[in-house]
C-alpha positions in Angstrom: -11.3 3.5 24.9 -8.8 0.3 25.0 -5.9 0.3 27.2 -2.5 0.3 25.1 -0.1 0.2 28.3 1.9 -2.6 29.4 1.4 -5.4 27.4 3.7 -8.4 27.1 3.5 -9.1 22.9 4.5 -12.7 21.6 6.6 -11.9 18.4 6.8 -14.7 15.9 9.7 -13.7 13.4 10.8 -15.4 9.8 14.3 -16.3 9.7 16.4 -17.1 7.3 20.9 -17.8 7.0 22.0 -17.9 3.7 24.9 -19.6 4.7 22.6 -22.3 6.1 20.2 -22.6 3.2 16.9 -24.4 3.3 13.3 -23.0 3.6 13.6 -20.9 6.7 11.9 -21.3 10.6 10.2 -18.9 12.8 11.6 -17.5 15.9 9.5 -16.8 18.9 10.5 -13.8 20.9 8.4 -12.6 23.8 9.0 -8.3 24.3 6.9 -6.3 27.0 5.7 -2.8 25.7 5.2 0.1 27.8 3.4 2.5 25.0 2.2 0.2 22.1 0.2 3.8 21.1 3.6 5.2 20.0 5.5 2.2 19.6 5.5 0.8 16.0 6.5 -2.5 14.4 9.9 -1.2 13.4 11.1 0.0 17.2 10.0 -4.1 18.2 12.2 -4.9 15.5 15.3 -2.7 16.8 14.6 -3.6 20.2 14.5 -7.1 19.3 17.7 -6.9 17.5 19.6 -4.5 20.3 18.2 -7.1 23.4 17.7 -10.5 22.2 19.2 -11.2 18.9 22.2 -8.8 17.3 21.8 -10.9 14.0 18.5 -10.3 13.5 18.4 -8.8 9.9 15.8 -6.2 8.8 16.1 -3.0 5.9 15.2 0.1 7.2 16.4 4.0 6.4 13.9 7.2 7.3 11.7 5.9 9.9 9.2 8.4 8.5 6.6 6.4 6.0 8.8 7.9 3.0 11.5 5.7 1.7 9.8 2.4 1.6 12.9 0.2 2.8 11.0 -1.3 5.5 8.0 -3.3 3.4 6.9 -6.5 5.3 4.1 -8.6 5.6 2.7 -7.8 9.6 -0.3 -10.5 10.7 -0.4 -11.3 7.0 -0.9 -8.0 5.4 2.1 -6.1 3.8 2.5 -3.0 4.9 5.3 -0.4 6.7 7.3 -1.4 9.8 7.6 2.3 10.7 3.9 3.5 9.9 2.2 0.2 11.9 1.8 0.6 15.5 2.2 -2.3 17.9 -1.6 -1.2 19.2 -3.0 -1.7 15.0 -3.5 -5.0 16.7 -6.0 -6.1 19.3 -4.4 -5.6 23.1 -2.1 -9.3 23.5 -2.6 -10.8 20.2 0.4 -12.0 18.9 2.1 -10.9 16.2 3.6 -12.2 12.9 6.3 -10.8 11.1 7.9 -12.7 7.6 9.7 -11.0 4.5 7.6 -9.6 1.3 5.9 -12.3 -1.0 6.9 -12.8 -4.3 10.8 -11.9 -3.9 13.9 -13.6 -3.2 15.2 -13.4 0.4 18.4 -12.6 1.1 18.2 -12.9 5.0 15.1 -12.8 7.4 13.2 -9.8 6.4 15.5 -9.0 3.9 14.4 -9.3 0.3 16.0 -8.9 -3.2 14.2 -5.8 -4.6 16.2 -7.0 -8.0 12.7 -8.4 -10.0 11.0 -5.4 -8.8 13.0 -2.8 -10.4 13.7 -5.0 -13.8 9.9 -4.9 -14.3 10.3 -1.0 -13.3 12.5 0.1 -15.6 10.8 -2.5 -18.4 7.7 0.2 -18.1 10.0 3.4 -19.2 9.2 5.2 -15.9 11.2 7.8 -17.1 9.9 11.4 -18.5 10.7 12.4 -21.9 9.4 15.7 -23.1 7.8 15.9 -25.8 9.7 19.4 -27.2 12.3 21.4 -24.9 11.2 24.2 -23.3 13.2 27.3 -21.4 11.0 27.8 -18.5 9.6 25.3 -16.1 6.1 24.5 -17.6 3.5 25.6 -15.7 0.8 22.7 -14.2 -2.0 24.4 -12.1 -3.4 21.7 -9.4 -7.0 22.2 -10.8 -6.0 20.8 -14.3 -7.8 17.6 -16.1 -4.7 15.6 -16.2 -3.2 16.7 -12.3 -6.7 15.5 -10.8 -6.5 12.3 -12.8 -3.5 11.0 -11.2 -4.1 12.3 -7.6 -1.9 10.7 -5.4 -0.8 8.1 -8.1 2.4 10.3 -8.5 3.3 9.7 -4.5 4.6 6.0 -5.0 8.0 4.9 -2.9 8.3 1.7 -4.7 7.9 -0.2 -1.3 7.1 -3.5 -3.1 4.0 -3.9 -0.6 1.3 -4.3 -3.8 3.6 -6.7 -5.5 3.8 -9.1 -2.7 -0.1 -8.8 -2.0 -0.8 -9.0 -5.7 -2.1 -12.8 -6.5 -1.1 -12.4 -10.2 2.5 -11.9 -9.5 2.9 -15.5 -8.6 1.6 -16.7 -11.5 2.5 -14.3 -14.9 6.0 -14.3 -14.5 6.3 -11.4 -17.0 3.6 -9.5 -15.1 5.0 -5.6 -14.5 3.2 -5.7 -11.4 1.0 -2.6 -9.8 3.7 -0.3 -8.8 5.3 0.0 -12.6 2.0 0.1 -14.0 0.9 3.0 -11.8 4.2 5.1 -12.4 3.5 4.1 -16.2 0.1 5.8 -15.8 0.8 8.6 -14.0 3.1 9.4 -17.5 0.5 7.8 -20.1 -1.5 10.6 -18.5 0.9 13.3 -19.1 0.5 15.2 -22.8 4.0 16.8 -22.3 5.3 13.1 -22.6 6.6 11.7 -25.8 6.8 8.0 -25.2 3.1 7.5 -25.3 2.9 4.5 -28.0 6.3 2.8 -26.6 5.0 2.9 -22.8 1.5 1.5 -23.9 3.0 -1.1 -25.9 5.3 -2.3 -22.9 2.5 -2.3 -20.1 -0.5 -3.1 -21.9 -0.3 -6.9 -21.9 0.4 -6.4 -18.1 -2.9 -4.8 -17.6 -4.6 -7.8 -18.9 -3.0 -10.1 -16.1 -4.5 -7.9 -13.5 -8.0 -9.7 -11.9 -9.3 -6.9 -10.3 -8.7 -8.1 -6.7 -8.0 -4.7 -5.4 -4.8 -6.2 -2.8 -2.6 -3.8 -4.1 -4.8 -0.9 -3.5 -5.6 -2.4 0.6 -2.0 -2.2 1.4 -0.4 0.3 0.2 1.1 2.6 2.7 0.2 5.6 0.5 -3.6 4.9 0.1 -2.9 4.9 -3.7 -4.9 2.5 -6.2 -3.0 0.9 -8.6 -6.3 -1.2 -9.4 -7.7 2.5 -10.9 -4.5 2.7 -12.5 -4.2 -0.5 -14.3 -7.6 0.4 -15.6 -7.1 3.3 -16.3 -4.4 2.8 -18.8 -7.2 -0.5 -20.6 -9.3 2.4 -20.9 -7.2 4.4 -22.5 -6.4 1.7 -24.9 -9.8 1.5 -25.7 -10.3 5.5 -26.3 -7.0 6.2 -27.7 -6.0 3.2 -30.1 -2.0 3.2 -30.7 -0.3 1.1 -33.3 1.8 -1.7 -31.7 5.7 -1.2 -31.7 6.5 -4.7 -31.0 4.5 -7.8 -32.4 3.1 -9.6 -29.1 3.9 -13.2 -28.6 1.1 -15.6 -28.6 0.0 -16.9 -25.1 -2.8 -18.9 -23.7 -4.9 -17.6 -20.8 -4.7 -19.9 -17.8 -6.9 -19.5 -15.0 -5.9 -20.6 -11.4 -7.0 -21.9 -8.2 -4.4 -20.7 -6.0 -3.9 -21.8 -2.7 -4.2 -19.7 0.8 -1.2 -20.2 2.7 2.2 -19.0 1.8 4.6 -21.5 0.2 8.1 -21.1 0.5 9.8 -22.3 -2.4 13.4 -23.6 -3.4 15.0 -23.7 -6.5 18.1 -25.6 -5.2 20.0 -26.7 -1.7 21.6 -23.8 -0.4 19.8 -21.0 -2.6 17.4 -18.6 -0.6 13.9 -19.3 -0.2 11.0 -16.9 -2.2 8.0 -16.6 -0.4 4.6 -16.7 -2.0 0.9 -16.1 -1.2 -1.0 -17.3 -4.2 -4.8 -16.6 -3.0 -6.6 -13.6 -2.8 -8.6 -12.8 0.4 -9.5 -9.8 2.7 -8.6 -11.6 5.7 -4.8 -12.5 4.5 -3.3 -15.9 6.0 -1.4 -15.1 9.7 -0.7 -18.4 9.3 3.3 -19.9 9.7 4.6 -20.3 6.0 4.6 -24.1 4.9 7.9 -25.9 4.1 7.2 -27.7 1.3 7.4 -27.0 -2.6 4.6 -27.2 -5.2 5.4 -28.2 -8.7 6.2 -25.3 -11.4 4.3 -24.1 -13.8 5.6 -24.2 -17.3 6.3 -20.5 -18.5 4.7 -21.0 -21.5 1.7 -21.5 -19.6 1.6 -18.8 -17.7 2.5 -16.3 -20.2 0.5 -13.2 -20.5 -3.1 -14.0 -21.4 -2.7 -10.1 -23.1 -2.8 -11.6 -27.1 -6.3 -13.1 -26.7 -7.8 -10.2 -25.2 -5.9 -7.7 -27.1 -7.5 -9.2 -30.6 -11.1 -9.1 -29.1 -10.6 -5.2 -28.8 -9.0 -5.2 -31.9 -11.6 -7.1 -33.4 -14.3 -5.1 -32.0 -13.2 -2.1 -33.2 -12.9 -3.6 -36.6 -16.0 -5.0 -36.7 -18.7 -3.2 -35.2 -16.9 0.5 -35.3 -15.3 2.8 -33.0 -18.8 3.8 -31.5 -19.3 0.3 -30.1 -15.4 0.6 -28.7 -16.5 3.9 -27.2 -19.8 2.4 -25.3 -17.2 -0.9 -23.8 -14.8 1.9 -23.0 -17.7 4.1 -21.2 -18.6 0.8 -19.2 -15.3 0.3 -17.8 -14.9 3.7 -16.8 -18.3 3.7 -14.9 -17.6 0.1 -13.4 -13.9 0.9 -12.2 -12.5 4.4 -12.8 -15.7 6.3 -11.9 -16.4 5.1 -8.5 -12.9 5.8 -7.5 -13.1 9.2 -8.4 -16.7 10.3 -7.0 -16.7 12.0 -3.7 -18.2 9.5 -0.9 -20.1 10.4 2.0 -18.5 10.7 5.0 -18.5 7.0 7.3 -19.3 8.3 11.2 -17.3 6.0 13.4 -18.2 6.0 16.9 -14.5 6.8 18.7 -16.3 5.8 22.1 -18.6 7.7 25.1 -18.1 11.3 25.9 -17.2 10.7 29.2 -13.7 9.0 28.6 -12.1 11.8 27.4 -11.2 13.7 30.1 -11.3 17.9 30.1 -8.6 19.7 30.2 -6.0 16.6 28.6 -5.4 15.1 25.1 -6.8 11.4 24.1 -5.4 9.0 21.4 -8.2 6.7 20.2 -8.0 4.5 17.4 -10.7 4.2 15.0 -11.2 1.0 14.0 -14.0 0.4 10.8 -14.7 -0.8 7.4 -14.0 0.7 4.0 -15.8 -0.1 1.1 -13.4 0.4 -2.6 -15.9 -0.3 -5.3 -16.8 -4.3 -4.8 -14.1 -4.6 -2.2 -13.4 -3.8 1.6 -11.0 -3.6 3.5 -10.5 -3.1 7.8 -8.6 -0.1 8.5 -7.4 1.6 11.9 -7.1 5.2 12.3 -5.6 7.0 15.4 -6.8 10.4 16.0 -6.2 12.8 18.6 -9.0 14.2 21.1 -8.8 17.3 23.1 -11.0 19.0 25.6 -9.9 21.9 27.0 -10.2 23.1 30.0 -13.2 25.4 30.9 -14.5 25.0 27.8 -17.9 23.5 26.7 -16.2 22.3 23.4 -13.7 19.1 21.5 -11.2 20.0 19.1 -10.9 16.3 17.0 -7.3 16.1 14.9 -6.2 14.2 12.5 -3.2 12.2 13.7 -1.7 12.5 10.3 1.3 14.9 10.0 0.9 17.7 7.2 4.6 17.3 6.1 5.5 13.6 5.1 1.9 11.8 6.7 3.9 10.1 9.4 1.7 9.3 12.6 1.6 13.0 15.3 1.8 11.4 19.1 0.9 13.7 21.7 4.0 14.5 24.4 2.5 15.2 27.8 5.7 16.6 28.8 6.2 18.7 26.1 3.1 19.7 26.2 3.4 19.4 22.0 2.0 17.3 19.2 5.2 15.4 18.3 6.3 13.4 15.1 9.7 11.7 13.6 9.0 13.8 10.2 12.1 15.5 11.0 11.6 17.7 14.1 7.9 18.7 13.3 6.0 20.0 16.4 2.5 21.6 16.9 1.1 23.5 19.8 -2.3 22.4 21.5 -4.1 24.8 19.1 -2.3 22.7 16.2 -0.6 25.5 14.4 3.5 24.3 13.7 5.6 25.0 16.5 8.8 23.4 15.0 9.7 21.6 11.8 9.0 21.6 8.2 5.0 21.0 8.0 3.2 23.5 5.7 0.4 24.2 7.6 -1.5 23.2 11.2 -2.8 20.1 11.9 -5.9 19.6 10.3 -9.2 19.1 11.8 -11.6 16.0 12.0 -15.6 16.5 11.9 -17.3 15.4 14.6 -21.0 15.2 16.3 -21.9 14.2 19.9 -24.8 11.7 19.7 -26.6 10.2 22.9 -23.2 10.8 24.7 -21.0 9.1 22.1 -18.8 11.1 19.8 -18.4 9.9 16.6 -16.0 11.1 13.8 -16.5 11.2 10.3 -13.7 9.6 8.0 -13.9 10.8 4.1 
C-alpha cells in the first residue's frame, strides 16, 4: 500500500488579472503535505491562497461534492476541487491546475458560467405539468420511467462535461451535455407537457454530439450524458413529433482538432477562453499555448442537425415506420443498452493481506480501468479496510458517504469514520453515529486470494 505522508507537491497554477489582460501564465508554487489521503485539491488551493498568495482567485461554496462551484481541469481532466484528493495522483508528481475549457475567465480559476446557463435555459429545463393535480403524484422507484433516468436527475451543473466535451469548441450553438441530460430526464417524464417544444429545441444538439464519451469520464456524479443524448435520438426515432420551429439549413463540417489547449483572445485587455479541441483518454497536462488559431466562420460550424434530421425523415417516408423502428432498435442496443445492463463485478487487487494490520483501519486506493461501452476510462477509488482485533475476519467499506457521496476518512482519534457532509459520523461497525446519512456505511465484496485481497467494484 503506497505511502501518502509527507510529500513536498510542485503546484503549477493558471493565472489570469483582468486588469492586465493578455493570455494568462502559470505560477509555480511548491506546498509540503502532511496527509495527501485526506487532503484534497481544494484545501491546496486555500492553503495556497492563506500562505503564499492572498490574490489567488478560485470559486468555491459547500466543500461537499454538491454545489458544483468548484469545476476545474486537475492534470488535465475536469473534475471537483473538493471531491479530488492530492494522493488521486502518483506520490510527487506534480500537479496542474487551469480554469474550465470552453468558458470565459474572469480571473485564474474563475470562469463565466454565463454561456452555460443561456444554453440551459434554451432546453426548457423547467417542469410543466401536464394537468394540475391536488396531491403530490405518486412515483414509485421501480417504475419504467424512474429507472430510465437513474442518476441522470442528480446533475449540479458543474460545467465539468462542457469543458471536456470536443464539440463545444466547434458548434457554437451546441446545448452541450449538461442541458441535454436535464432535457432528458423531462423528455422522459409523461406528466410533462412540453414534450414537442423540448425536442424541437435539443434535437439538432443531439446531432453535434460524436460519441466521445468525455462528458460521461468526468463527471463528478458518475452520470452519462452520452446515454442521454442518445437517448432522446432514439426517442426521435420511436416517437416522431411535428417540428415547432423550421430548422435552418447548415452544412456538417468535420474536424481535426488539435491536442493542446489554446487560449484565445478576442481583443487586448478582454479575458482569455480556454479550449481543448481534441478528444483523448489521456487529456493534455500540458501548459496552455499562448497563441491564437484562426476562427471558424459560424456559418460553418452551424449544427450539422438539418442533414441528418431529413435522412430520418426520409427514411421514415420512404421505406415505413418498421424500417425506422429496426434503426431505432440498433441504436438502442449499440448505446443505450449496454449502459443499462448489469456488469460483472471488476476484482481489483487492493494489495497483500499482510499490510493491513489487525486490530486498525487502512485507506487504500484502488486504482483500475473501466470499460463504458467502446470507451475507458482510469479511475481511483479509496476504500476503507478493517481488521479487527481477535478476529479471523476484514470488514471492506465503501469510502463513499450515504448522505451527499462525499469521501468518509477514518479519525484515529476519534476513533470514527468522519466526513465534511455536514457533521456525518459512523462508528467502527459503520452504523451513523452523528449527522444526516440515511443508513450505515455500506459494505464492499471481497475474496482473499493467494494472500492478496481483492475487492470487487460494480
Amino acid at each position: 500500500m503506497e505511502s501518502t505522508k509527507g510529500n513536498t507537491r510542485k503546484i503549477d497554477v493558471f493565472r489570469y488579472d483582468p486588469t492586465q489582460g493578455g493570455d494568462g501564465h502559470f505560477d509555480h508554487f511548491d506546498l509540503y503535505i502532511d496527509d495527501e489521503t485526506n487532503t484534497t485539491i481544494l484545501d491546496v488551493l486555500i492553503r495556497l491562497q492563506k500562505e503564499q498568495d492572498s490574490t489567488l482567485s478560485f470559486r468555491y461554496a459547500c466543500r461537499v461534492n454538491m454545489c458544483g462551484s468548484c469545476g476545474m481541469v486537475i492534470n488535465g481532466r475536469e473534475g471537483l476541487a473538493c471531491k479530488t484528493n492530492v494522493s488521486d495522483f502518483p506520490a510527487k508528481q506534480g500537479i496542474t491546475i487551469r480554469p474550465l475549457n470552453h468558458f470565459p475567465v474572469v480571473k485564474d480559476l474563475v470562469v463565466d458560467m454565463g454561456p452555460f446557463f443561456k444554453h440551459y435555459e434554451e432546453c426548457l429545463p423547467f417542469f410543466e405539468p401536464r394537468k394540475i393535480m391536488d396531491e403530490p403524484a405518486i412515483i414509485r422507484p421501480d417504475s419504467k420511467e424512474r429507472i430510465a433516468i437513474g442518476l441522470a436527475t442528480e446533475c449540479i451543473a458543474c460545467g465539468c462535461c462542457v469543458s471536456s466535451c470536443t464539440m463545444a469548441n466547434y458548434h457554437e450553438n451546441y446545448a452541450g451535455p449538461a442541458p441535454l441530460n436535464r432535457a432528458f430526464t423531462l423528455l422522459m417524464d409523461s406528466r410533462d407537457a412540453l414534450y414537442e417544444e423540448r425536442m424541437d429545441k435539443v434535437l439538432q444538439s443531439c446531432y453535434n454530439c460524436r460519441t466521445e464519451f468525455n462528458c460521461t469520464e468526468v463527471c463528478p456524479k458518475d452520470i452519462s450524458c452520452t446515454r442521454a443524448i442518445k437517448y432522446i435520438q432514439r426517442l426521435a426515432i420511436k416517437e416522431p413529433f411535428k417540428s415547432v420551429a423550421k430548422p435552418k439549413p447548415a452544412q456538417d463540417v468535420e474536424s481535426s482538432p488539435e491536442p493542446e489547449p489554446i487560449i484565445m483572445n478576442t481583443a487586448p485587455g478582454t479575458s482569455p477562453v480556454i479550449q481543448t479541441p481534441a478528444m483523448d483518454v489521456k487529456h493534455d497536462t500540458s501548459r496552455c499555448r499562448h497563441e491564437s488559431t484562426p476562427a471558424i466562420p459560424v456559418e460553418a460550424i452551424e449544427a450539422n442537425n438539418t442533414s441528418r434530421r431529413s435522412f430520418l425523415a426520409g427514411l421514415t417516408m420512404g421505406i415505413g415506420a418498421v424500417s425506422v423502428l429496426t434503426v431505432g432498435g440498433v441504436l438502442a442496443a449499440s448505446f443505450v443498452g449496454p449502459a443499462m445492463q448489469k456488469k460483472p463485478p471488476l476484482w481489483v487487487p487492493a494489495g497483500s493481506i499482510e499490510k493491513f494490520p489487525v486490530g486498525q483501519v487502512s485507506t487504500v486506493n484502488l486504482r483500475y480501468t473501466e470499460n463504458v461501452g467502446i470507451y475507458k476510462q482510469e479511475l481511483v477509488k479509496p476504500v476503507l479496510v478493517w481488521r479487527p482485533p481477535n478476529q479471523n475476519k476484514i470488514i471492506v467499506y465503501n469510502s463513499t458517504c450515504t448522505h451527499l457521496g462525499c469521501t468518509v476518512h477514518w479519525d484515529v482519534n476519534q476513533n470514527l469514520f468522519l466526513c465534511a457532509c455536514h457533521g456525518g459520523a459512523f462508528a467502527l461497525d459503520g452504523s451513523v453515529m452523528a449527522g444526516p446519512p440515511p443508513r450505515p456505511l455500506d459494505h464492499m465484496e471481497f475474496k482473499v486470494d493467494s494472500g492478496n485481497l481483492l475487492i470487487a467494484m460494480v
